[in-house]
DOMARVO-47961 format. One record per residue (C-alpha): residue number from 0; x, z, y. Coordinates in steps of 0.25 Angstrom, whole numbers. Each point is the difference from the previous one (the first is absolute). Layout:
N
NUM	X	Z	Y
...
//
This chain:
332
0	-145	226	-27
1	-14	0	4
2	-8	-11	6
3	-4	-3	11
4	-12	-3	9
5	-6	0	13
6	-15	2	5
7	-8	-5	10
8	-8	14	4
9	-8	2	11
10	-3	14	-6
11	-14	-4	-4
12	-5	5	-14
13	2	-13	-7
14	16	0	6
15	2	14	-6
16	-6	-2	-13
17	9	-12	-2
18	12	5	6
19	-3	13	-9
20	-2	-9	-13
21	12	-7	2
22	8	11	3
23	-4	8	-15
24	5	-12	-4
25	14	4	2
26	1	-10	12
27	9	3	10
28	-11	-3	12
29	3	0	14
30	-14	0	9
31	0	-8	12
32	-11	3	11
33	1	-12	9
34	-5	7	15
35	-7	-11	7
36	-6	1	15
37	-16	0	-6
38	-2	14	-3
39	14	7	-5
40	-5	13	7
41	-14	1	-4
42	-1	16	-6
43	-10	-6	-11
44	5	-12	-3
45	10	-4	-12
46	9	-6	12
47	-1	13	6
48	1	8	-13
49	15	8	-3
50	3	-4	-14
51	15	7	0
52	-6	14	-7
53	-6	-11	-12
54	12	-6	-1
55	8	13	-2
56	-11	5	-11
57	1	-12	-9
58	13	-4	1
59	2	-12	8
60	7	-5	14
61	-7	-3	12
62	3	-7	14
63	-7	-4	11
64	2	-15	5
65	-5	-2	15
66	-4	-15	1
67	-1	-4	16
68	-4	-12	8
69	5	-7	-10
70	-14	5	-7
71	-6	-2	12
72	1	-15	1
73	-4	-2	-13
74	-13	7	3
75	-2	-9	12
76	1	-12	-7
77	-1	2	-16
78	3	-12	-7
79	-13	4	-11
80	-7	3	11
81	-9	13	4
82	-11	8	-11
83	-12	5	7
84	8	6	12
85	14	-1	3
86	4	2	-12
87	12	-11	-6
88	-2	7	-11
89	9	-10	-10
90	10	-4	11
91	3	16	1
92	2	0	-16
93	10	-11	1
94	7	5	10
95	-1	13	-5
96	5	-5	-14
97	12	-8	6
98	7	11	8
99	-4	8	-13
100	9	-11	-8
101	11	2	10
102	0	14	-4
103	1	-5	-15
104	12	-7	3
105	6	14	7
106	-2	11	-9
107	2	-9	-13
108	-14	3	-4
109	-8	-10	-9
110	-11	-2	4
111	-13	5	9
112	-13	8	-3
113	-14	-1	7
114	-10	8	1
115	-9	-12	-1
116	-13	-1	-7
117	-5	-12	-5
118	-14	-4	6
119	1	12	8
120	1	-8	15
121	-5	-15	-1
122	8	-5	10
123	14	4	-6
124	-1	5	-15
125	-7	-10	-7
126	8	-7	-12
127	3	-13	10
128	5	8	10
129	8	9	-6
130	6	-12	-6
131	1	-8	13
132	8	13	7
133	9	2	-10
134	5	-15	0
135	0	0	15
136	10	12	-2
137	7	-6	-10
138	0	12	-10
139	-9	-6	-12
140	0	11	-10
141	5	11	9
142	-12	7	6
143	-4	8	-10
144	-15	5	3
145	-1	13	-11
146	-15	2	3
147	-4	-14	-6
148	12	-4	-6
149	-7	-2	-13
150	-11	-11	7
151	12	-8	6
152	13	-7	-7
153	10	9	-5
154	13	-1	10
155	13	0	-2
156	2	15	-1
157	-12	0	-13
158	8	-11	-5
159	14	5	-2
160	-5	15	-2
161	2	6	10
162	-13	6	2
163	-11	2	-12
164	-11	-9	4
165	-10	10	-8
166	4	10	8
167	-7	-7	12
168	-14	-2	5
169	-11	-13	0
170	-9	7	13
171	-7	-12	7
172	-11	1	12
173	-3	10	9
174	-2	11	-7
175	9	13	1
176	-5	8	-10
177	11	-3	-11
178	9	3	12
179	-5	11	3
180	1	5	-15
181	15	-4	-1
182	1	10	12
183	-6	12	-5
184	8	-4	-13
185	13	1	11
186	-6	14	5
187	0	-9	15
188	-10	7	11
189	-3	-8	12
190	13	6	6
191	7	-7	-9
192	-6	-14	5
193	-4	-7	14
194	-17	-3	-2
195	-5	-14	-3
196	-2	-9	11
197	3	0	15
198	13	2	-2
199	3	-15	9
200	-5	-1	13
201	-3	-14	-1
202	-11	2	-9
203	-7	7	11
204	-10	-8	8
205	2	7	12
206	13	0	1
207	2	-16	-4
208	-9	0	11
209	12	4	9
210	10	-7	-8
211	-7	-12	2
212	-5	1	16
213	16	6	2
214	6	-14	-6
215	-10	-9	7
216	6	5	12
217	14	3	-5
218	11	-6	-7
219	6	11	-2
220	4	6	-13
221	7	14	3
222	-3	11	-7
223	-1	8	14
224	-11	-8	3
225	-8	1	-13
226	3	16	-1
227	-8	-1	13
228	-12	-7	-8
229	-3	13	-6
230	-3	10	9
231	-9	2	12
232	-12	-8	4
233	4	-16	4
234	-7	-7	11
235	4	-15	4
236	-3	-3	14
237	8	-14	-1
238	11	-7	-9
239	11	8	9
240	-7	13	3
241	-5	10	-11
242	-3	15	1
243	2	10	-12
244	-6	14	3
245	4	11	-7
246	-8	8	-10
247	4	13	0
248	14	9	2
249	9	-7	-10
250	-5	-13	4
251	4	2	15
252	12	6	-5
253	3	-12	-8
254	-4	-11	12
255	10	10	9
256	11	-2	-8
257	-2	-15	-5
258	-3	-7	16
259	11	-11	1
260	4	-5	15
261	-10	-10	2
262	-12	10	-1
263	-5	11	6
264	-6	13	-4
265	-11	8	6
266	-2	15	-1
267	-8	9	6
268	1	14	6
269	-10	8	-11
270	-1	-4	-15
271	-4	-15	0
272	4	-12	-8
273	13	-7	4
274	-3	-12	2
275	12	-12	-2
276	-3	-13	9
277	8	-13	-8
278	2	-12	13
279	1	1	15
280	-8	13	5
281	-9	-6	12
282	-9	10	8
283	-11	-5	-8
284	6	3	-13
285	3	14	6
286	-12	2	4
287	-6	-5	-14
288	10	10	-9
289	-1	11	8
290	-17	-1	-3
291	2	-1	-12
292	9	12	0
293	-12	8	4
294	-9	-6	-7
295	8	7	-15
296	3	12	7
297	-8	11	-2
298	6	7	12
299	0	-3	14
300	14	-4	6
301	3	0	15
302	12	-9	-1
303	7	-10	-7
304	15	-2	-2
305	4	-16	1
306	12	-3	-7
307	8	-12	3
308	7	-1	-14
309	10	-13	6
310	2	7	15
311	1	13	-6
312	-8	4	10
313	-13	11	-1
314	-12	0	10
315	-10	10	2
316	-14	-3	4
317	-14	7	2
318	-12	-5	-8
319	-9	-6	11
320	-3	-13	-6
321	-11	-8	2
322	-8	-7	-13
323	6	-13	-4
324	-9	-9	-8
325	9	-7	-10
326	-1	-2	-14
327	10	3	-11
328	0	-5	-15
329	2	14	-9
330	9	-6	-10
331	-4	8	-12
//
């Protein structure tokens, strides 16, 4: 019987060299992409990328594993705190790791492979902290890291033969040029692969921006909310009223289909933004999102539909408005 194991794989080159490697191994590997709120469905990204044609070609399973406002919470208040944005970058490993070890338990599988490189980020995958996550995880020896295996202490797996540690790699620092050498050696295209960095949202200063502006206003931790972070143009007027404008077709279509009862949407009778008001609609605030409506269209509407999402009520209106002088913080 074969043995088995399960990997961490966003879809990422490292991910799918290391699930590959262990996989020629004669491993039974399962590959587990973790979906989180931050990016999942970026086009580019490694989040965004669909591994399941990979996975047929080499041989291994593949599952996805949406994680929710459980995530989300741990993003609000990271026990290791934030990198350069809003990224909880070790916290995400840990919790990452722990429902990967739940799975161990399940499937009967032996232990967990990373697509990890040593050095490669300074904030989570230095020798101290990969040491720190694993004993915070409680899986010494069980994370097996094939792409610097050979720099860090052999696991459990090395040790009792299961895997041939000369058969894995000592790649350390930023460079991907050995990488990108093993997946020629695969015969990998970058079909086969999400691209390198911007793959998680929270990397991204603009939109930590909004996380950070949403939560300082909010306690909220739905992932409704945080699907709204990205998409449209955000403007706060005050702590309880915000203004999102939409950018283009899908996006109106998007803010359309995703207005919740104590908000309202304003559309407009030619092709403009939608526009989504968050807090209690007042004439002024009207007035305010129905400029700004004009203001991104490239038209010019004669009317504007008001709807009143908790009275399910609609009202029509002409657009003779005068010019309010009010400023609004653009939260990009």
């Amino acid at each position: 019987m074969k043995h088995k194991a399960i990997s961490l794989f966003s879809g990422g080159l490292d991910s799918v060299l290391s699930t590959i490697i262990i996989s020629q191994l004669n491993i039974d590997v399962t590959a587990i992409k973790f979906l989180t709120p931050f990016g999942c469905d970026m086009e580019d990204s490694s989040c965004g990328f669909d591994a399941s044609h990979v996975a047929k070609r080499f041989g291994f399973n593949f599952k996805v594993c949406p994680m929710g406002e459980e995530y989300v919470q741990m993003v609000k208040s990271p026990t290791y705190g934030w990198g350069k944005n809003m990224n909880p970058c070790i916290d995400c490993r840990i919790m990452m790791l722990n429902w990967a070890k739940e799975i161990l338990k399940e499937t009967g599988a032996e232990f967990i492979i990373t697509g990890e490189v040593l050095n490669q980020r300074p904030m989570s995958q230095t020798t101290l902290k990969l040491r720190e996550i694993e004993q915070h995880t409680c899986l010494n020896g069980l994370i097996l890291r094939p792409l610097s295996a050979k720099l860090l202490p052999p696991t459990i797996p090395e040790q009792k033969g299961i895997i041939d540690r000369e058969k894995l790699y000592d790649i350390e620092g930023r460079s991907r040029n050995i990488q990108l050498n093993l997946a020629r050696q695969f015969n990998l295209t970058n079909e086969d692969h999400g691209q390198p960095s911007g793959g998680c949202l929270l990397t991204d200063p603009s939109f930590s921006n909004r996380l950070k502006d949403f939560w300082k206003n909010s306690d909220s931790t739905s992932v409704r909310n945080i699907e709204l972070l990205k998409i449209g143009r955000h403007f706060r007027y005050s702590r309880s009223i915000k203004i999102i404008v939409g950018r283009n077709e899908t996006e109106n279509s998007i803010l359309n289909q995703m207005a919740s009862d104590n908000e309202t949407l304003i559309e407009f009778n030619k092709p403009a933004p939608t526009i989504l008001i968050q807090g209690e609609l007042t004439p002024l605030i009207k007035e305010i999102a129905i400029r700004m409506g004009l203001k991104y269209s490239k038209h010019s509407p004669t009317s504007v539909i008001i709807k009143s999402q908790e009275k399910s009520r609609e009202e029509e209106i002409s657009l003779l408005l005068a010019d309010p002088m009010v400023e609004l913080l653009h939260i990009t």
